[in-house]
ZADO-1210 file (C-alpha; in nm, 4 decimals, padded with zeros to 6 digits):
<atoms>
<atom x="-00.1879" y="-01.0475" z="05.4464" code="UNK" pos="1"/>
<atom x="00.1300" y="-00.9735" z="05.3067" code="UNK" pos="2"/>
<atom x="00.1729" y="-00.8146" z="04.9824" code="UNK" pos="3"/>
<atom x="00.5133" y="-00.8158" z="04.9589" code="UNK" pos="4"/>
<atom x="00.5570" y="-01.1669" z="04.8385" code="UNK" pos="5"/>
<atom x="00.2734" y="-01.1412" z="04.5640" code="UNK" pos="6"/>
<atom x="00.3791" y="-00.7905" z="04.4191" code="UNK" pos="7"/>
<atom x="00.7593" y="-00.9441" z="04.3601" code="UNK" pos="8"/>
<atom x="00.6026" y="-01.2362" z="04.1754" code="UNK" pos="9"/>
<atom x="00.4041" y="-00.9950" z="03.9986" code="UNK" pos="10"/>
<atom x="00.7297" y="-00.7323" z="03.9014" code="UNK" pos="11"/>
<atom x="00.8780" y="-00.9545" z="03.6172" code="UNK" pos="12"/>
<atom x="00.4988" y="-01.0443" z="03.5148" code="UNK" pos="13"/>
<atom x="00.4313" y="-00.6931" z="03.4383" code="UNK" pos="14"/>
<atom x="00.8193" y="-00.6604" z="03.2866" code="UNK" pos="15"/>
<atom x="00.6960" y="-00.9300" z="03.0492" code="UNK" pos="16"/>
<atom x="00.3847" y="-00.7734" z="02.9278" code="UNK" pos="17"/>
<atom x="00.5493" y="-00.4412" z="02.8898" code="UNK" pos="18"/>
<atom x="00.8261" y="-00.5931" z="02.6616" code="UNK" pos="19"/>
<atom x="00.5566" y="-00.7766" z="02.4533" code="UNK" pos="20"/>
<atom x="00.3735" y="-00.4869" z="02.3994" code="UNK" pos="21"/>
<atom x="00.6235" y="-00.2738" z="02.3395" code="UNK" pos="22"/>
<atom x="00.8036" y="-00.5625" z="02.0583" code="UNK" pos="23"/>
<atom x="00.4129" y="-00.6001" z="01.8992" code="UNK" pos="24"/>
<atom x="00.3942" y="-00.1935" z="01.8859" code="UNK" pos="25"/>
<atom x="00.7711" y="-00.1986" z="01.6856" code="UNK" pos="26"/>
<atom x="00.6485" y="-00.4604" z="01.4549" code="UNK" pos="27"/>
<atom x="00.3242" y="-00.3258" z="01.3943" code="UNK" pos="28"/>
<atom x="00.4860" y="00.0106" z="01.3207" code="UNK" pos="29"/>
<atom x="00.7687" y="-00.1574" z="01.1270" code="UNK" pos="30"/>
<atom x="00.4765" y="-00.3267" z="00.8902" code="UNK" pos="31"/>
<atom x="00.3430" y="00.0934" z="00.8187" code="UNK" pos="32"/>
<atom x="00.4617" y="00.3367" z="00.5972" code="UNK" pos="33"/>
<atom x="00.5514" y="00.6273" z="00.8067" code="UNK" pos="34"/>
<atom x="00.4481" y="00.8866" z="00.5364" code="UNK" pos="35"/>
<atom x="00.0921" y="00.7368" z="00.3853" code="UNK" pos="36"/>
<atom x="00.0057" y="00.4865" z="00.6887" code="UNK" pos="37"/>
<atom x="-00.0523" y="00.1949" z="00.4664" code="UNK" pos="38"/>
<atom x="00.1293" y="-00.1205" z="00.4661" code="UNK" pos="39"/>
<atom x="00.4785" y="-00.1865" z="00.3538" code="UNK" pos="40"/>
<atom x="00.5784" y="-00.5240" z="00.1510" code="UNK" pos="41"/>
<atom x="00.5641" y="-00.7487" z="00.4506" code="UNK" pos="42"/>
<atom x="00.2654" y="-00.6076" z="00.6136" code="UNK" pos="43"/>
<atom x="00.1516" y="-00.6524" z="00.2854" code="UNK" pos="44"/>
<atom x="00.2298" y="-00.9758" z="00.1368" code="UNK" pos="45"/>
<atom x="00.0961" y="-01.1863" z="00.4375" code="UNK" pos="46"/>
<atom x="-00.2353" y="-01.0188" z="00.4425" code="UNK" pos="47"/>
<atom x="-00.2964" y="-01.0505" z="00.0854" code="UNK" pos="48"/>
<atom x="-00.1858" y="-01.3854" z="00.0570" code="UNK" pos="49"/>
<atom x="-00.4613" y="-01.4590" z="00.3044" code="UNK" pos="50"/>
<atom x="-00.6657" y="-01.2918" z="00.0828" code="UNK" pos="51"/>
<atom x="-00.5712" y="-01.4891" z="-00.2450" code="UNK" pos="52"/>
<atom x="-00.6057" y="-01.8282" z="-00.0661" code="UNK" pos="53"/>
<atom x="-00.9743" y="-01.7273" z="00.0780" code="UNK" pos="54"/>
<atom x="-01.0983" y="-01.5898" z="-00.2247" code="UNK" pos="55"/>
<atom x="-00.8768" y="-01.6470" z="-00.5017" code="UNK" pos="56"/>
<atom x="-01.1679" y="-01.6523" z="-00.8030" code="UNK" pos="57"/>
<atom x="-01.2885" y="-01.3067" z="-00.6741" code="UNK" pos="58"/>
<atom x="-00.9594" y="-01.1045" z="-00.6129" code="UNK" pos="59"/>
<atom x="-00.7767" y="-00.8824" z="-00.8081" code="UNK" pos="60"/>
<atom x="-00.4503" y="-00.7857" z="-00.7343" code="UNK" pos="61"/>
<atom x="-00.3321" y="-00.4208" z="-00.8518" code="UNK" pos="62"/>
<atom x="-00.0262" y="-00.2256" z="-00.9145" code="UNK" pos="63"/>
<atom x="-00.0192" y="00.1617" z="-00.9071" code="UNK" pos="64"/>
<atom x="00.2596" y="00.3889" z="-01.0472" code="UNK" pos="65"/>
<atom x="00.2750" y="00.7593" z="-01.0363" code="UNK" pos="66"/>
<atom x="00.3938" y="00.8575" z="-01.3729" code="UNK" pos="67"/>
<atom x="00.6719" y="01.1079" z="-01.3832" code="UNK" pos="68"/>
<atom x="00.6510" y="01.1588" z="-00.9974" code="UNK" pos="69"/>
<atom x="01.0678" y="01.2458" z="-01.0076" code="UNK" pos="70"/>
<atom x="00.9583" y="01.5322" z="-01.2422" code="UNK" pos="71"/>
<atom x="00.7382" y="01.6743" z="-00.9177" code="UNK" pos="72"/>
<atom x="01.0132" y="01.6581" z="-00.6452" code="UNK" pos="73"/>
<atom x="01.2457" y="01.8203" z="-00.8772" code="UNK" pos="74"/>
<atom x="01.0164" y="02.0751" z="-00.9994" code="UNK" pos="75"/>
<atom x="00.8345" y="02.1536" z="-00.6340" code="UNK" pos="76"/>
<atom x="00.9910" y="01.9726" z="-00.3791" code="UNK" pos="77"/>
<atom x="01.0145" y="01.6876" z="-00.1867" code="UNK" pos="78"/>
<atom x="00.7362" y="01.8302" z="00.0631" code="UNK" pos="79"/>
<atom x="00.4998" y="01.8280" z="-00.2477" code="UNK" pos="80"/>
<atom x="00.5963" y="01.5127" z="-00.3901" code="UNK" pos="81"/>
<atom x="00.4926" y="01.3352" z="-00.0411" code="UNK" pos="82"/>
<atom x="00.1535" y="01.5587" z="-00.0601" code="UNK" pos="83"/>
<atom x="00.1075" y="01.3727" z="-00.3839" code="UNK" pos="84"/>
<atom x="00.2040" y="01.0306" z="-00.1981" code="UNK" pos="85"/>
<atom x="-00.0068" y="01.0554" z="00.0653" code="UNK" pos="86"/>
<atom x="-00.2687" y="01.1621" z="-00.1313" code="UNK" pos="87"/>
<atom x="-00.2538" y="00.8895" z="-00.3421" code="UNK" pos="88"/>
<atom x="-00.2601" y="00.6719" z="-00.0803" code="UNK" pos="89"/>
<atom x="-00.5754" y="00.8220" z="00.0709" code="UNK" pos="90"/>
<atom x="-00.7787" y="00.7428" z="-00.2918" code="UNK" pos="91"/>
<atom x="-00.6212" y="00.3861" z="-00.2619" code="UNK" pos="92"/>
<atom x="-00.7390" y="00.3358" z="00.0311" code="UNK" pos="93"/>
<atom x="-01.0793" y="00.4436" z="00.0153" code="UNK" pos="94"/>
<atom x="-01.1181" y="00.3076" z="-00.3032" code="UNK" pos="95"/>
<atom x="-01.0558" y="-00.0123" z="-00.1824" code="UNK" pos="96"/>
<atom x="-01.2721" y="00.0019" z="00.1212" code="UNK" pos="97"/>
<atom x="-01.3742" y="-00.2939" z="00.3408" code="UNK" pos="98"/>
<atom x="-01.3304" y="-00.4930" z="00.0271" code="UNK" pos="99"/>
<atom x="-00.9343" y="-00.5026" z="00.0309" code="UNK" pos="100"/>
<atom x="-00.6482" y="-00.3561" z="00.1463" code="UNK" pos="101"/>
<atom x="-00.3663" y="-00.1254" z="-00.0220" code="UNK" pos="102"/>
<atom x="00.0184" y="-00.0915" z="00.0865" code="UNK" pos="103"/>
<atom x="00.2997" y="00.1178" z="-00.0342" code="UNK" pos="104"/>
<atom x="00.5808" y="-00.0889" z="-00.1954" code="UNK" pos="105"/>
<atom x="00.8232" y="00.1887" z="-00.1970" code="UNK" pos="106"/>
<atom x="00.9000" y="00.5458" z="-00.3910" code="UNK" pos="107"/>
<atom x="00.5762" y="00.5904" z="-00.6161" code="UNK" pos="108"/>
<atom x="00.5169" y="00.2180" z="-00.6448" code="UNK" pos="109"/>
<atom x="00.1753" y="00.1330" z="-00.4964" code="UNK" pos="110"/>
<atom x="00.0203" y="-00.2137" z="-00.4850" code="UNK" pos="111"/>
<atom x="-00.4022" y="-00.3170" z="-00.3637" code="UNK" pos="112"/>
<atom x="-00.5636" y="-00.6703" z="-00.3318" code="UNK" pos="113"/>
<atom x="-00.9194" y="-00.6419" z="-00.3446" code="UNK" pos="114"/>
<atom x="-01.2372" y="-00.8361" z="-00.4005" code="UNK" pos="115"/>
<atom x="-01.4986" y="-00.7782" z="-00.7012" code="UNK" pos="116"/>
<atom x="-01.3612" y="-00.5228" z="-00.8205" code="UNK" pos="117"/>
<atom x="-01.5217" y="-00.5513" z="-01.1504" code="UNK" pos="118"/>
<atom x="-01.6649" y="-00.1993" z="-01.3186" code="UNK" pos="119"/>
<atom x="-01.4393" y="-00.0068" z="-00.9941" code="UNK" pos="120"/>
<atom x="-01.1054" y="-00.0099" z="-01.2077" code="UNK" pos="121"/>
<atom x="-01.2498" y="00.2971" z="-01.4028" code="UNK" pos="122"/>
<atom x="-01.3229" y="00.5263" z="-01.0541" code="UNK" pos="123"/>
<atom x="-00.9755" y="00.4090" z="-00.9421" code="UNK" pos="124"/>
<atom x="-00.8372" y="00.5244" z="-01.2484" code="UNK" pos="125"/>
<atom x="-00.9967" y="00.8930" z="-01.2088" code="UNK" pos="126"/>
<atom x="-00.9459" y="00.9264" z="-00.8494" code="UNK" pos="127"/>
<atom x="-00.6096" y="00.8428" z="-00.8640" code="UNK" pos="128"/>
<atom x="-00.5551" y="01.1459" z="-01.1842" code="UNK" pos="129"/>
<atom x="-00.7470" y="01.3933" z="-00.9759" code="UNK" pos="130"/>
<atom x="-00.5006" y="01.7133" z="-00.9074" code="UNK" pos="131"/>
<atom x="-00.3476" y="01.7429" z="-00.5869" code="UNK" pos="132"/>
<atom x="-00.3802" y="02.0357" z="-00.3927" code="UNK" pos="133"/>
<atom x="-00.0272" y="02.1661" z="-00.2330" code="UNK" pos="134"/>
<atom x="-00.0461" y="02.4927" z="-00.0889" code="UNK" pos="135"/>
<atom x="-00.1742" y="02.7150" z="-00.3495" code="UNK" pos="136"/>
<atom x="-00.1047" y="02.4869" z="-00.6229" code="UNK" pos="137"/>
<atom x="-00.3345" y="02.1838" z="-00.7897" code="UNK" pos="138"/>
<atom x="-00.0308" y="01.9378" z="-00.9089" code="UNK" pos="139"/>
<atom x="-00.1270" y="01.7473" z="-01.1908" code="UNK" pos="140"/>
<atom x="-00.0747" y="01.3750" z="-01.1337" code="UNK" pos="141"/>
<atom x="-00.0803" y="01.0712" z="-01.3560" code="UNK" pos="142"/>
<atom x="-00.0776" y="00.7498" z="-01.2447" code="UNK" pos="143"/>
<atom x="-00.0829" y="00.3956" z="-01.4775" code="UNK" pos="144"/>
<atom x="-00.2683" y="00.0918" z="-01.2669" code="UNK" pos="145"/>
<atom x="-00.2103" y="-00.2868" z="-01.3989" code="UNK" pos="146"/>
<atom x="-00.4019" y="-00.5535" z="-01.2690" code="UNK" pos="147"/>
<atom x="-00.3747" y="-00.9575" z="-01.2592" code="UNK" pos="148"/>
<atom x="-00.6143" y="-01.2025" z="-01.0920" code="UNK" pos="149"/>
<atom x="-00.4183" y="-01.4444" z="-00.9338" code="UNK" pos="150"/>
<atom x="-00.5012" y="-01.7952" z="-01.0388" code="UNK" pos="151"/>
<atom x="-00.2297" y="-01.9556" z="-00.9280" code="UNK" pos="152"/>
<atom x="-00.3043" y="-01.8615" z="-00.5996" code="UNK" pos="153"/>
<atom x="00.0468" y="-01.6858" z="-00.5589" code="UNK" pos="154"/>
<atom x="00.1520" y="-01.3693" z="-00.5055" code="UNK" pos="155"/>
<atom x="00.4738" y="-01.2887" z="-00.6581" code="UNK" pos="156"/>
<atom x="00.2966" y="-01.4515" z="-00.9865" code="UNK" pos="157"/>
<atom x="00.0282" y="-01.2185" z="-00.9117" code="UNK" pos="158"/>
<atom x="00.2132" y="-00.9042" z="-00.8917" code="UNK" pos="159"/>
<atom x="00.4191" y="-00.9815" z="-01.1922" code="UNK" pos="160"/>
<atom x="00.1614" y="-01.0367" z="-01.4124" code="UNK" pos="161"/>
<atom x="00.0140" y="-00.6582" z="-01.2628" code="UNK" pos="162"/>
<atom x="00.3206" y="-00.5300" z="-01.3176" code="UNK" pos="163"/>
<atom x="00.3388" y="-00.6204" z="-01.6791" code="UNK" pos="164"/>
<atom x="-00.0145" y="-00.4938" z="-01.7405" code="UNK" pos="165"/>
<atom x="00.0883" y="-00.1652" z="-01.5753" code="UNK" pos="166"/>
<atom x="00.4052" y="-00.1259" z="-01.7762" code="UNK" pos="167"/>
<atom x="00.2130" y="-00.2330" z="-02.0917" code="UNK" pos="168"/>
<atom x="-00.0205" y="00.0990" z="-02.0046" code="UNK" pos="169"/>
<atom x="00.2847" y="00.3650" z="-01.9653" code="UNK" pos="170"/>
<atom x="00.2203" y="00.6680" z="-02.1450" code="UNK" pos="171"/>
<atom x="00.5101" y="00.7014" z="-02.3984" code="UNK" pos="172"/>
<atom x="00.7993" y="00.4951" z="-02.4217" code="UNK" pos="173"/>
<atom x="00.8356" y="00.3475" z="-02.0586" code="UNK" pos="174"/>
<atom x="00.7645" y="00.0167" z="-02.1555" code="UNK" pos="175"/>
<atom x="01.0717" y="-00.0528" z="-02.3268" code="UNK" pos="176"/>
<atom x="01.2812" y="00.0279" z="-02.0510" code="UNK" pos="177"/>
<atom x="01.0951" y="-00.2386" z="-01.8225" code="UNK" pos="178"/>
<atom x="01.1089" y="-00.4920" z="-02.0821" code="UNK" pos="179"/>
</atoms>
């Protein structure tokens, strides 16, 4: 038997799969935030627009800011102020569970679509003002979540109403700079 013939068939098969995998391991990677792991906008948006259309009467969709976060790179670093980001991200993410999925939207801005999440909102809430531990510091945090449940079954309608629920939550006078 010659193998000759059936291994130089076989070179630009194996070519093929190696590009493919290598293109779905750069997308996959493109869809991740390098610093927290979660999901960036696009990753994002088409998973939780699946999400919406499934389930719409049981989802909520959430937006999370860190409050003053600019005030803790300039004050520690930019070392502690992605401590604080990934640790953020790390509460998201567990407090959403199996029942959702989280994704960072960019700088402090964090967004979550997640099913019944009813009574939850509070423990989010806490979790996400627990101190952060950076070296031999505990950096306060503050974050302000806004939520929306999307009955229009979109979104970008979704995420503005969160956003104006967040902004209408801002400690101090935030809100009338987002106005």
């Amino acid at each position: 038997m010659n193998l000759v013939p059936m291994l130089a068939a076989g070179a630009p098969l194996l070519g093929w799969t190696a590009h493919s995998a290598w293109l779905h391991h750069r997308l996959a990677t493109a869809r991740r935030d390098p610093l927290t792991g979660l999901f960036t906008r696009d990753g994002f948006t088409m998973r939780a627009e699946r999400l919406i259309r499934a389930h719409a009467e049981r989802t909520t969709v959430l937006l999370v800011d860190l409050d003053d976060f600019k005030a803790i790179n300039d004050t520690y670093g930019h070392a502690a102020g992605d401590s604080v980001l990934a640790a953020t991200a790390q509460r998201l993410t567990a407090w959403c569970g199996s029942h959702g999925m989280a994704a960072r939207l960019g700088g402090d801005e964090f967004a979550a679509v997640v099913l019944d999440s009813g009574h939850r909102l509070d423990d989010l809430r806490a979790a996400l003002t627990e101190p952060v531990p950076v070296g031999d510091l505990l950096l306060d945090v503050g974050a302000t979540v806004g939520t929306s449940h999307p009955a229009a079954l979109l979104l970008t309608e979704a995420l503005s109403a969160a956003d104006r629920d967040m902004y209408a939550h801002k400690p101090g006078d935030r809100l009338s700079r987002r106005r």
